[in-house]
C-alpha positions as CSV (number, residue, x, y, z in Angstrom):
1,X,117.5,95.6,152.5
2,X,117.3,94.1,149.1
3,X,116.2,96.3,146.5
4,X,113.6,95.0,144.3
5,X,112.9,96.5,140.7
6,X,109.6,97.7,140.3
7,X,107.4,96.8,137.4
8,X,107.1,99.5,134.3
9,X,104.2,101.5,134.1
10,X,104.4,101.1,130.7
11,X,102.0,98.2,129.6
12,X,100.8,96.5,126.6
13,X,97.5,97.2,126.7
14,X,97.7,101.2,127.4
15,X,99.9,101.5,124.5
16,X,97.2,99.3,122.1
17,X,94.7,101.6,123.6
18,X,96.4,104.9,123.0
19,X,97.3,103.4,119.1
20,X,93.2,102.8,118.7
21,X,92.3,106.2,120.1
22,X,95.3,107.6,117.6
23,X,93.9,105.6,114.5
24,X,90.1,106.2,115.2
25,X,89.9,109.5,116.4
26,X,93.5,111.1,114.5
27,X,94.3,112.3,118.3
28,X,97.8,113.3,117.9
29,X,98.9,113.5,122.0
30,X,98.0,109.7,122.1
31,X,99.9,109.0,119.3
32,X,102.7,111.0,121.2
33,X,102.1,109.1,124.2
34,X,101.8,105.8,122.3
35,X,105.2,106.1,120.5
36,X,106.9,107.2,123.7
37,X,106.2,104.1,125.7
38,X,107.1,102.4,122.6
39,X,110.5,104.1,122.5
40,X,111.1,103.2,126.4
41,X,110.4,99.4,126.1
42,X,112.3,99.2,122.8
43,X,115.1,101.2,123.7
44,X,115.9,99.3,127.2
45,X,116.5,95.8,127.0
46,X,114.9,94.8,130.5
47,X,111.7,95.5,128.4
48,X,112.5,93.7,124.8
49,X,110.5,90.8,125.6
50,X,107.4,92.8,126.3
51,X,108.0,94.9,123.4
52,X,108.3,91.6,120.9
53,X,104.8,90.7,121.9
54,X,103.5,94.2,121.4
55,X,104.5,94.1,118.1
56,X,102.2,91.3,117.2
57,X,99.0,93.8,117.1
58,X,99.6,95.4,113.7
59,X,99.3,98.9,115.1
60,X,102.2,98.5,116.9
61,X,104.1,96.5,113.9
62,X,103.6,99.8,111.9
63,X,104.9,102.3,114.4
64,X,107.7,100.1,114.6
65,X,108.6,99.8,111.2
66,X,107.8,103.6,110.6
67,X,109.2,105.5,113.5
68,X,111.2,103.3,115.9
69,X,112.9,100.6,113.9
70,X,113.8,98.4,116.7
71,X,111.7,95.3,116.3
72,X,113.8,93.5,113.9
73,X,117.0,94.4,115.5
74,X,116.2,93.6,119.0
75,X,114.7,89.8,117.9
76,X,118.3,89.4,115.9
77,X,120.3,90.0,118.9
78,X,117.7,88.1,121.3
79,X,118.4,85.5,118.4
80,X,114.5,85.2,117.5
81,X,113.8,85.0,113.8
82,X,110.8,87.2,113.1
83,X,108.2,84.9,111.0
84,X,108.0,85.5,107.2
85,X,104.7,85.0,105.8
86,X,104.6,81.9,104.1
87,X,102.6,80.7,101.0
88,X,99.6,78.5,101.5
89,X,100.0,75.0,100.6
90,X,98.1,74.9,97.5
91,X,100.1,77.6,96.2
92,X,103.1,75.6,97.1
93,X,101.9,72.5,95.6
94,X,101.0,73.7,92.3
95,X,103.8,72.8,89.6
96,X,104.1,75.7,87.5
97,X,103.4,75.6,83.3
98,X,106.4,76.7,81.4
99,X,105.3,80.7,80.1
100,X,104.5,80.5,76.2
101,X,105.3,83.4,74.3
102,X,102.2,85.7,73.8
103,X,99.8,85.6,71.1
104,X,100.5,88.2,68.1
105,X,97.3,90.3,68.0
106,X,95.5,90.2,64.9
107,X,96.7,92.9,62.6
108,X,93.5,95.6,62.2
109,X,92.9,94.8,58.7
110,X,91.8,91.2,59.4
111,X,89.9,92.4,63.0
112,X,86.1,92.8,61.6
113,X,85.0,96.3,62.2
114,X,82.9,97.2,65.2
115,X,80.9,99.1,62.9
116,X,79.8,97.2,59.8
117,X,77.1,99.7,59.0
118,X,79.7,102.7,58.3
119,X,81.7,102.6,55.2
């Protein structure tokens, strides 16, 4: 008889749901909950795949980066570069001016007053 591994009761959208309930309601036993489902699929690699994708909801990103600091390691050894945010074109684009040196302010006794009226 061939022994076939069952699928995790862990899944992608219980943990988002517990996160939301955690963030809207500060309930602190789904938060509990949340992070340790995230600790199973991060800390066996059957699940790494499954755990990359959760961390695309922000949430998730956050607990990651905050309590389980996996996300970046397991995509380096699964050989996935996690995306950098990249500028927008038209910031790209844009040559830059050279920086001039600032302006000397104008020394107080040639700034007119703001009160003309008082000696």
């Amino acid at each position: 008889m061939a022994t076939r591994t069952r699928p995790s009761r862990v899944s992608r959208a219980k943990v988002l749901e517990q996160l939301k309930l955690a963030a809207r309601k500060g309930d602190r036993t789904a938060l509990a909950l949340a992070v340790d489902q995230m600790r199973t699929l991060a800390y066996s690699p059957r699940y790494w795949e499954t755990y990359l994708l959760l961390l695309g909801h922000p949430l998730a990103r956050l607990v990651d980066l905050l309590v389980i600091k996996q996300g970046e390691k397991i995509a380096r050894q699964k050989g996935w570069v996690m995306s950098k945010r990249r500028a927008s074109k038209s910031h790209r684009a844009a040559p830059r001016k050279p920086r001039s040196r600032r302006q000397k302010r104008p020394r107080a006794d040639l700034q007119p007053s703001l009160f003309p009226d008082l000696p």
